[in-house]
C-alpha positions in Angstrom: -34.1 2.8 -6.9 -33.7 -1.2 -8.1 -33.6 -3.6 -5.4 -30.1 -4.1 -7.0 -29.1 -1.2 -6.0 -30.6 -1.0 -2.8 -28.8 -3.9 -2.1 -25.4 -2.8 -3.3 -25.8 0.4 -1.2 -26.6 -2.0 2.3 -23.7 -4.8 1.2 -21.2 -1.1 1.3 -22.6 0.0 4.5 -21.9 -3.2 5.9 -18.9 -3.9 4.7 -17.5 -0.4 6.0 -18.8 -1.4 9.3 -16.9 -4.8 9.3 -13.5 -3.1 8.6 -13.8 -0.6 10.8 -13.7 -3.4 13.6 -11.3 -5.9 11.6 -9.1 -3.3 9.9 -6.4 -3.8 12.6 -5.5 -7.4 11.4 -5.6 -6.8 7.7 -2.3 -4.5 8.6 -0.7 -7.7 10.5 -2.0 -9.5 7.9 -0.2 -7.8 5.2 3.1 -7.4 7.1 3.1 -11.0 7.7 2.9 -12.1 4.3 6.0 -9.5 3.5 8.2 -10.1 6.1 11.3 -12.6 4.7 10.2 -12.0 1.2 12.3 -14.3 -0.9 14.4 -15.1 1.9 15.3 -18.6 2.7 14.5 -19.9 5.7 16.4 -19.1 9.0 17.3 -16.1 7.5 13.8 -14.5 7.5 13.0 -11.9 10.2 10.1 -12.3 12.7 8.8 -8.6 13.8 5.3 -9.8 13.7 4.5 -13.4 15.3 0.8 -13.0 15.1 -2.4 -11.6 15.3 -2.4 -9.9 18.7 1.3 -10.0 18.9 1.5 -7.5 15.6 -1.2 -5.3 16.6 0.8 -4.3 19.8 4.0 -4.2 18.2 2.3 -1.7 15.5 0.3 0.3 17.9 3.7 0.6 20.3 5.9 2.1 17.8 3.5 3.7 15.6 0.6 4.4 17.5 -3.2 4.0 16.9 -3.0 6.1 13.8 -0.1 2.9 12.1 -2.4 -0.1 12.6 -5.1 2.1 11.1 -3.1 2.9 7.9 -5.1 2.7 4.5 -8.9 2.7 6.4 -9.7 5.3 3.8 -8.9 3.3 0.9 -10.6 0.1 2.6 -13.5 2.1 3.0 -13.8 2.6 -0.3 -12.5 -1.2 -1.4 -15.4 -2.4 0.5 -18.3 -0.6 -0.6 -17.6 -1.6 -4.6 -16.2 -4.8 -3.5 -19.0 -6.0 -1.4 -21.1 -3.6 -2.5 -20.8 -5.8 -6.0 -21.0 -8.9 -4.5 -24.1 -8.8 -2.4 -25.9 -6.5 -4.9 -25.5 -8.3 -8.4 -25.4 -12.0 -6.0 -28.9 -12.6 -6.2 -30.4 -10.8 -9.4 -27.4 -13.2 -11.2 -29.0 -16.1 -9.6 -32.5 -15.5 -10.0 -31.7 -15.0 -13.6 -29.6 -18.0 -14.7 -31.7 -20.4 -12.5 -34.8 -18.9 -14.4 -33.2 -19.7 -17.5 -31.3 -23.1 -16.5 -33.7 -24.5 -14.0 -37.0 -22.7 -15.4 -37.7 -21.5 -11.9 -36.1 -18.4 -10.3 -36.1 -19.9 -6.8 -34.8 -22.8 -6.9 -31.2 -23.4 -5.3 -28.5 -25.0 -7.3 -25.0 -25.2 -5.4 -22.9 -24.6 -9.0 -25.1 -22.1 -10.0 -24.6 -20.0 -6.8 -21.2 -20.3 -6.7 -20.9 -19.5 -10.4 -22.6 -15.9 -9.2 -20.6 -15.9 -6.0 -17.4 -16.0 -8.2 -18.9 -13.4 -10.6 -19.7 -10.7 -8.8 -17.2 -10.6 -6.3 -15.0 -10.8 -9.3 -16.3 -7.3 -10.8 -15.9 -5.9 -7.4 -12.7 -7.1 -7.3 -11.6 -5.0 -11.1 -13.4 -2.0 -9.7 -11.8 -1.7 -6.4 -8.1 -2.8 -7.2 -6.6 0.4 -7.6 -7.8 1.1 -3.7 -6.6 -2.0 -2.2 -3.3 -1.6 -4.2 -2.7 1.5 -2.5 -4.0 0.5 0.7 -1.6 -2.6 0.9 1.2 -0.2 0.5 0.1 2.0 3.4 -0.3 -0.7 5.5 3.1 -2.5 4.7 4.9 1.0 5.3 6.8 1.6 8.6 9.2 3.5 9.9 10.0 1.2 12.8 10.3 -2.4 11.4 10.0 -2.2 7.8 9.2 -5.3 5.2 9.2 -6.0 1.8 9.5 -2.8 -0.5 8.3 0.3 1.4 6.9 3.1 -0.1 6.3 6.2 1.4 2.7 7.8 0.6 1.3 10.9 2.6 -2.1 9.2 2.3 -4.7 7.7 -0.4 -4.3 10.5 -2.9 -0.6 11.1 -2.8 -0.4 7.2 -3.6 -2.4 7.4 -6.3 -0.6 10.4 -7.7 2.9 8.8 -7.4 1.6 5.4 -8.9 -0.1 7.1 -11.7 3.0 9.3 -12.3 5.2 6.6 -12.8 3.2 3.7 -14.3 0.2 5.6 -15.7 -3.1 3.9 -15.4 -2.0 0.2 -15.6 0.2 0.9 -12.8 -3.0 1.0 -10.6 -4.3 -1.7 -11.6 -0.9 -3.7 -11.0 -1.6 -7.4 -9.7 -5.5 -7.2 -10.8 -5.1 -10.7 -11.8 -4.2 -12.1 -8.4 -6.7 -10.0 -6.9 -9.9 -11.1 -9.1 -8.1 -15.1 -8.6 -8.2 -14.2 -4.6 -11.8 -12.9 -4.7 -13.0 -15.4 -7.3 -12.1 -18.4 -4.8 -13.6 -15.9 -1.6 -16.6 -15.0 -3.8 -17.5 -18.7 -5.3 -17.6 -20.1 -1.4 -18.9 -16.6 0.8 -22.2 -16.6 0.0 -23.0 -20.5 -1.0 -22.1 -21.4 1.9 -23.8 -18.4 4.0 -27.0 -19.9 2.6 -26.0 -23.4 2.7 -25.7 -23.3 6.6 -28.2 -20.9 7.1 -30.8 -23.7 5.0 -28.9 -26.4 7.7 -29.2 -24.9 10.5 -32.9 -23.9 10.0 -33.5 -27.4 9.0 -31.5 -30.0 11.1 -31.2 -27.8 14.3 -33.9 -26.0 14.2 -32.8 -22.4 14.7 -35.1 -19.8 13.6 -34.8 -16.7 11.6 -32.4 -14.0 13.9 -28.8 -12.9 15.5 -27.9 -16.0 16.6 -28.4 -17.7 13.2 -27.2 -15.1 11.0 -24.1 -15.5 13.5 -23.7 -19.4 13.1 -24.1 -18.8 9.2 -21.6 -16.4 8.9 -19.3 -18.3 11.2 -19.2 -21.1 9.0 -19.3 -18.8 6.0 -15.9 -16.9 7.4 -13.6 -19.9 7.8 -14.5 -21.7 4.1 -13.5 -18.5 2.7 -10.2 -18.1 5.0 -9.0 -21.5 3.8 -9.9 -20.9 0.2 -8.6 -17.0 -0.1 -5.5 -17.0 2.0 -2.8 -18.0 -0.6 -4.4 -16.3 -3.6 -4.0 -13.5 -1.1 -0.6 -14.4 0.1 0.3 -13.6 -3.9 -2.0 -10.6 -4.4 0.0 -8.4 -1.4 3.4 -9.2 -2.9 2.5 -8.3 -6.0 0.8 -5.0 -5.0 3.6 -4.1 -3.0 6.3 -4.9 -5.4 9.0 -2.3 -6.4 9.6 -2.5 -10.7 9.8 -6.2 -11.7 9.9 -8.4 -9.3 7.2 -10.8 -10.3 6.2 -11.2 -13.8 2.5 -12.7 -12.4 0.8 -14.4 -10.5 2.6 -18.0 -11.2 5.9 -16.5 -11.3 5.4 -15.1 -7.9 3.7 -18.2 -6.5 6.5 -20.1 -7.8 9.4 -18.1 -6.5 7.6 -17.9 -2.8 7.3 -21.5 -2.6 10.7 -21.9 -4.1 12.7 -19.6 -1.8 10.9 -19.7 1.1 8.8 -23.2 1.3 5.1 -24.4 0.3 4.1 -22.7 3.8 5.0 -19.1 3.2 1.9 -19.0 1.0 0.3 -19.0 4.2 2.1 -16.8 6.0 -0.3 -14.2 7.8 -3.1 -17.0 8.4 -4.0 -16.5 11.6 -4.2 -12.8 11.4 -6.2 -13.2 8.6 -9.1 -15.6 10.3 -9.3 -12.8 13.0 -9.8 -10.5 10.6 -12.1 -12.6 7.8 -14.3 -14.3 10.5 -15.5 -11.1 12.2 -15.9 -9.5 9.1 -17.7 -11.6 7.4 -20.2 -12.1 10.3 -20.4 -8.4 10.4 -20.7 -7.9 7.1 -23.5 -10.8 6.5 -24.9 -10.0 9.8 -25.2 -6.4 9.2 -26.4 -7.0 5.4 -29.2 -8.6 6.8 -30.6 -5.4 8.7 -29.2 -3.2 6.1 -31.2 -4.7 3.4 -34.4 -5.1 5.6 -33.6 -0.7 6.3 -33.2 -0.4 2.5 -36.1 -2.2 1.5 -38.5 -0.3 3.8 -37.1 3.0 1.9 -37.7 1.1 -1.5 -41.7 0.1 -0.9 -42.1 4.0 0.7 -40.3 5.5 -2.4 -41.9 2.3 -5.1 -44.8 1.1 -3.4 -45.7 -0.3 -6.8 -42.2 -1.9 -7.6 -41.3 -5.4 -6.1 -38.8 -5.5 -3.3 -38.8 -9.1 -2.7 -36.2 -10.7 -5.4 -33.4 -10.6 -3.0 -32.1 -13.8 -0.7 -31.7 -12.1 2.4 
């Protein structure tokens, strides 16, 4: 086992941790962003209001089981998504500053976010088809319905449908959006994990541990909120769309902002900062210990190979 991989294994475990606790709000999330598609305004319905508001209007008509639609698929989202992103992260670094800066470990804020942007990007193609079927879970209800709705027993049966009608290309409908959305997330996540971790350490004088992994990831959580959200705003609509609708991402950007204002591309926000800032400190957070866990099982397994290349 690589540290590479050793590292992509901790960044899935704890991502899947993360959305187990933030899962709720990426279902608000997503309803938000559908409800009054294309509708101009004061004619557009308000079923959801907000974070806390949605969860209880999901979890009162459909139970626990509705705002925990599409977990499966997130699961699985999250460990090649993240998995990606905190495993490739730092050999991509240490490479191209070797090469650019002729030394491995120095730090160079366009080179890290130049990796950032890279591997969250080839999490992002790997892991589309499962966040393309868990958006449509999540949008589905039989209650208060918006946007298109499509009815899939679970993961499988959506896959099945979606590759019965559109073949392969079908799942990987709206990849463009989605590699945009986790470009912008990606380029800013980690850069600025380190960057305030390096801060903190140095102008406040926190030390290595919870409290400044939590700060870190904090700071981390909201850069990425402001920078993702209408990329994301996009993504959801085109995922969810029934036939034609949008012809790509700029036609649906263009259309939103058209019909329903240059705000509706942040429809969802709020939701989505509950969700993104607990999950990215869990995920960061947790990666921290993970990794430490995963390297002890590398040095018992390759006591000879070395385990020290990674950031964390």
């Amino acid at each position: 086992m690589s540290t590479t991989v050793g590292a992509f294994i901790a960044g899935g475990i704890a991502a899947c941790g993360a959305v187990t606790a933030t899962h709720p709000f990426e279902t608000v999330k997503i309803r938000m962003q559908l409800q009054g598609e294309l509708q101009a305004k004061g004619h557009q319905p308000h079923h959801y209001r907000g974070p806390f508001h949605g969860v209880s209007v999901i979890v009162r008509n459909e139970g626990i089981r509705g705002i925990y639609r599409g977990l499966g698929c997130a699961y699985v989202y999250q460990i090649l998504l993240n998995g990606c992103r905190l495993g490739f992260y730092e050999p991509m670094r240490h490479g191209l500053a070797s090469l650019i800066l002729n030394d491995g470990s120095k730090q160079n804020l366009g080179i890290n976010m130049f990796c950032g942007a890279s591997s969250g990007l080839i999490g992002a193609v790997a892991g589309s088809p499962f966040f393309l079927v868990k958006t449509r879970l999540q949008s589905y209800s039989p209650f208060l319905p918006v946007g298109t709705q499509h009815n899939y027993r679970n993961a499988v049966d959506g896959m099945r449908q979606i590759y019965k009608a559109e073949g392969a290309a079908g799942l990987y409908r709206g990849v463009g959006a989605a590699m945009i959305r986790t470009g912008f997330g990606s380029s800013v996540q980690l850069p600025t994990y380190f960057f305030a971790k390096r801060m903190l350490t140095k102008h406040v004088g926190m030390e290595e541990g919870a409290p400044l992994h939590l700060a870190s990831s904090t700071a981390s959580g909201f850069v990425v909120c402001c920078f993702m959200h209408p990329p994301d705003t996009v993504m959801s609509r085109l995922y969810n769309q029934h036939g034609n609708l949008y012809k790509g991402v700029f036609d649906c950007l263009s259309k939103t902002i058209r019909t329903e204002g240059f705000f509706a591309i942040y429809k969802g926000f709020l939701p989505h900062l509950a969700r993104i800032l607990p999950h990215t400190i869990l995920t960061l957070s947790l990666a921290e210990q993970t990794n430490k866990f995963v390297r002890k099982i590398e040095q018992k397994i390759l006591p000879d190979t070395e385990t020290g290349k990674t950031g964390w």
